[in-house]
Backbone as CSV, one residue per row, in Angstrom:
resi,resn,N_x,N_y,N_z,CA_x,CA_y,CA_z,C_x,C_y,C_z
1,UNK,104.763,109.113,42.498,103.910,109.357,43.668,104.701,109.013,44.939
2,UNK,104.709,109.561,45.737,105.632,109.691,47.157,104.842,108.708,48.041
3,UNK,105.513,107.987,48.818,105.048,106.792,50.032,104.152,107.454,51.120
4,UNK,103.237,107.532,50.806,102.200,108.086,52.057,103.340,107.320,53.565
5,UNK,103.276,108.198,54.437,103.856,108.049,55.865,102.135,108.377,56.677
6,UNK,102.380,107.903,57.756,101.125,108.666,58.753,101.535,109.532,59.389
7,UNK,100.620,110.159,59.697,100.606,111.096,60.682,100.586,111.246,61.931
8,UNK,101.241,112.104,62.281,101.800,112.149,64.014,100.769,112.897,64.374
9,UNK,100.145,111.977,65.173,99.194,112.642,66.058,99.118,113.180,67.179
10,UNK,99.933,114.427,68.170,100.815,114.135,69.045,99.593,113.866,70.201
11,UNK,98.251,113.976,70.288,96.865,114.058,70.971,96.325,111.998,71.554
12,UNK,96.840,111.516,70.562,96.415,110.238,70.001,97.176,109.422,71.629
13,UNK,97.940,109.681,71.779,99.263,108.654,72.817,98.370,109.132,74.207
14,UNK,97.776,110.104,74.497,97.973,110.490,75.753,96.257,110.323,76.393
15,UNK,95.871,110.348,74.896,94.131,109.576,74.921,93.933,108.102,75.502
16,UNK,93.462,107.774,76.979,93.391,106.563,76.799,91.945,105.926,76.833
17,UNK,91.848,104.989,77.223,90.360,104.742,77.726,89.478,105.061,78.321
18,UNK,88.389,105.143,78.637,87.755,106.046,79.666,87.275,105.078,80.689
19,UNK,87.691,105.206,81.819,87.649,103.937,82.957,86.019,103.835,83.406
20,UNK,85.508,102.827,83.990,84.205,102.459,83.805,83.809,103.305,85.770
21,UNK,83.318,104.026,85.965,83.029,104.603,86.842,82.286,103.934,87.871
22,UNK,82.774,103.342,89.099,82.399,101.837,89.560,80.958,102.732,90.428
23,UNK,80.131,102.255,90.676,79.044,102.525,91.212,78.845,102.090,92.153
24,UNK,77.820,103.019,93.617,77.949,102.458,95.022,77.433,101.091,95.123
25,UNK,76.476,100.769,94.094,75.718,99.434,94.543,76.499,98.207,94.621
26,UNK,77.644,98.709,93.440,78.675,97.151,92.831,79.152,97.189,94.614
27,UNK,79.958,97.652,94.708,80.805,97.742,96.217,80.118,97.929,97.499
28,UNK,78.624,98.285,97.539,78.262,97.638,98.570,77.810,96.331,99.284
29,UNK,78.552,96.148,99.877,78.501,94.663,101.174,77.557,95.150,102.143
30,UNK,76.254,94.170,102.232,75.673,94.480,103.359,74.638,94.665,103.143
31,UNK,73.175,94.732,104.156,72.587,95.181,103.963,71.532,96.810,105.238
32,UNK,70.598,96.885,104.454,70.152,98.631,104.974,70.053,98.137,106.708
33,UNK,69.868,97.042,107.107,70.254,97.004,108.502,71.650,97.139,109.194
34,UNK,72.245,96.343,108.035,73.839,96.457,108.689,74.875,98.390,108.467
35,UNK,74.189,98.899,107.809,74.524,100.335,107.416,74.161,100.820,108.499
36,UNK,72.370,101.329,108.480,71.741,102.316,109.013,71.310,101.568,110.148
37,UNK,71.686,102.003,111.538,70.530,101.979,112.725,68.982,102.392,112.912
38,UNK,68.096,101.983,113.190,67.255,102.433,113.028,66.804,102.941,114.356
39,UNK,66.575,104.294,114.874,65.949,104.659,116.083,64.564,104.846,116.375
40,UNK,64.324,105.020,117.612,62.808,104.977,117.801,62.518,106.784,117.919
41,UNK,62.795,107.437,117.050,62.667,109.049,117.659,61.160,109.563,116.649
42,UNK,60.820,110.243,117.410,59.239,110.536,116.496,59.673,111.614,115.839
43,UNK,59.517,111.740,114.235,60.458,113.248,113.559,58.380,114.257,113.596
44,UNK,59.223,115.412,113.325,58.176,116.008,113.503,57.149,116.226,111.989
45,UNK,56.311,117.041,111.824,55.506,116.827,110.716,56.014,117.705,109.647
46,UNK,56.611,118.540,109.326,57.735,119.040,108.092,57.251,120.286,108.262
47,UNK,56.868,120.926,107.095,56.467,122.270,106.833,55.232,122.293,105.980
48,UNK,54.210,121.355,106.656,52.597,121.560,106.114,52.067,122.883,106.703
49,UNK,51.318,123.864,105.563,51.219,125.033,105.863,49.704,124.935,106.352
């Protein structure tokens, strides 16, 4: 019976981890005052038919 060898996977090397996709909340500093200004403008009433 012949010495099993492994197999070359040539797919295997170039596969790596899949990086953790950082999200806005982790990295936001601050808060909804320090972002957004808030103005005094009256918006109008939308598109009530």
């Amino acid at each position: 019976m012949p010495s099993s060898q492994p197999i070359d996977i040539p797919d295997a090397k170039k596969r790596g981890r899949k990086k953790k996709r950082c999200r806005a909340t982790d990295s936001f500093s601050g808060r909804f005052e320090d972002v957004y200004q808030l103005q005094e403008d009256v918006l109008g009433e939308g598109a009530h038919a």
